[in-house]
C-alpha positions as CSV (number, residue, x, y, z in Angstrom):
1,X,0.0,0.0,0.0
2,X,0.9,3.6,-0.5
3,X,1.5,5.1,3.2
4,X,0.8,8.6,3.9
5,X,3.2,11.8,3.2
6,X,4.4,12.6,6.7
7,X,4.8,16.6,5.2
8,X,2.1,19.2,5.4
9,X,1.1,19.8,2.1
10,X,-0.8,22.7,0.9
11,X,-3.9,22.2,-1.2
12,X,-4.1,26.2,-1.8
13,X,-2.0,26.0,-5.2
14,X,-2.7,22.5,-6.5
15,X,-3.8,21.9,-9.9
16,X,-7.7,21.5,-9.7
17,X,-10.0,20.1,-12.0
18,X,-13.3,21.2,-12.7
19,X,-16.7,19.6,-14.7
20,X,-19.8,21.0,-15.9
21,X,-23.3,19.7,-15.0
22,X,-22.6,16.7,-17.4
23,X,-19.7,15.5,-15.4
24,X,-17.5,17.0,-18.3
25,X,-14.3,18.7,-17.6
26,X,-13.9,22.3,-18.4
27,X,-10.6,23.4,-19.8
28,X,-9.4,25.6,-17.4
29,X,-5.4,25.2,-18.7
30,X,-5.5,29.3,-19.8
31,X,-5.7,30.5,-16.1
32,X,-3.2,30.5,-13.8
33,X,-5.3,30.1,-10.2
34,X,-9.0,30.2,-10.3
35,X,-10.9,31.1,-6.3
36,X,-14.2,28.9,-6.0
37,X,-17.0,31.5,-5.0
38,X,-19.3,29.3,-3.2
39,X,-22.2,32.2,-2.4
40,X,-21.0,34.8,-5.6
41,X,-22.1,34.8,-9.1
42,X,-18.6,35.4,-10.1
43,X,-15.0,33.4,-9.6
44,X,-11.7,35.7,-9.0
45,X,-9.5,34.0,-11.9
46,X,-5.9,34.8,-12.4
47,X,-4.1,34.8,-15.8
48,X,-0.6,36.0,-17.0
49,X,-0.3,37.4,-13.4
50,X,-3.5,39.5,-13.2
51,X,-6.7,39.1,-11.7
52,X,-10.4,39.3,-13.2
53,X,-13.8,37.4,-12.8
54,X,-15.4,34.4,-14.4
55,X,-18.9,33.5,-13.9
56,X,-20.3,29.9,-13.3
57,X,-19.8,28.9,-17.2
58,X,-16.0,29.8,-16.8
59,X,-16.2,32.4,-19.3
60,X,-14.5,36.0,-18.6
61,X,-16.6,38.3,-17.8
62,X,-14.1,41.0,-16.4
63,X,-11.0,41.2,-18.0
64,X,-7.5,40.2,-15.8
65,X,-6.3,43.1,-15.3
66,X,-6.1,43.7,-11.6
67,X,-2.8,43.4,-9.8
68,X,-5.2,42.2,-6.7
69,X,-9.2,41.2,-6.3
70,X,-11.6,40.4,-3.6
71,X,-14.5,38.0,-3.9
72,X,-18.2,39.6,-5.0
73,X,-19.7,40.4,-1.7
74,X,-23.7,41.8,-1.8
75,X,-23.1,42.8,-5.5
76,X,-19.4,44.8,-5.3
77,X,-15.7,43.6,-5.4
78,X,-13.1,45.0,-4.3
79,X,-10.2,45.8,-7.2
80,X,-7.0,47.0,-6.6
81,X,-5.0,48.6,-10.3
């Protein structure tokens, strides 16, 4: 059997795969780090070392181009240029 690592390992910036409603995955290879918005419409996503938004169909919606985001919270984000 395969024992268990004895390091802590950080989950944070593993690579993550993610499927549609048909159990399909969704080529997500184009971002760098994607930030799973349980409770917002949109998902911070970050490409050639910027941050935007995705919505739940992983398509852009705001552009990366944000050197720092916060999650949608009652309808506003937080941006930083």
């Amino acid at each position: 059997g395969v024992l268990p690592s004895t390091t802590n390992e950080s989950l944070v910036n593993a690579k993550k795969d993610y499927f549609n409603a048909n159990f399909e995955p969704i080529n997500t290879s184009q971002y760098q780090y994607i930030i799973h918005a349980n409770h917002s419409v949109f998902m911070p996503v970050k490409q050639n070392d910027k941050w935007g938004f995705l919505n739940k169909s992983f398509e852009i919606i705001i552009p990366a181009q944000y050197k720092k985001v916060k999650k949608f919270t009652e309808g506003l984000a937080f941006v930083l240029n």
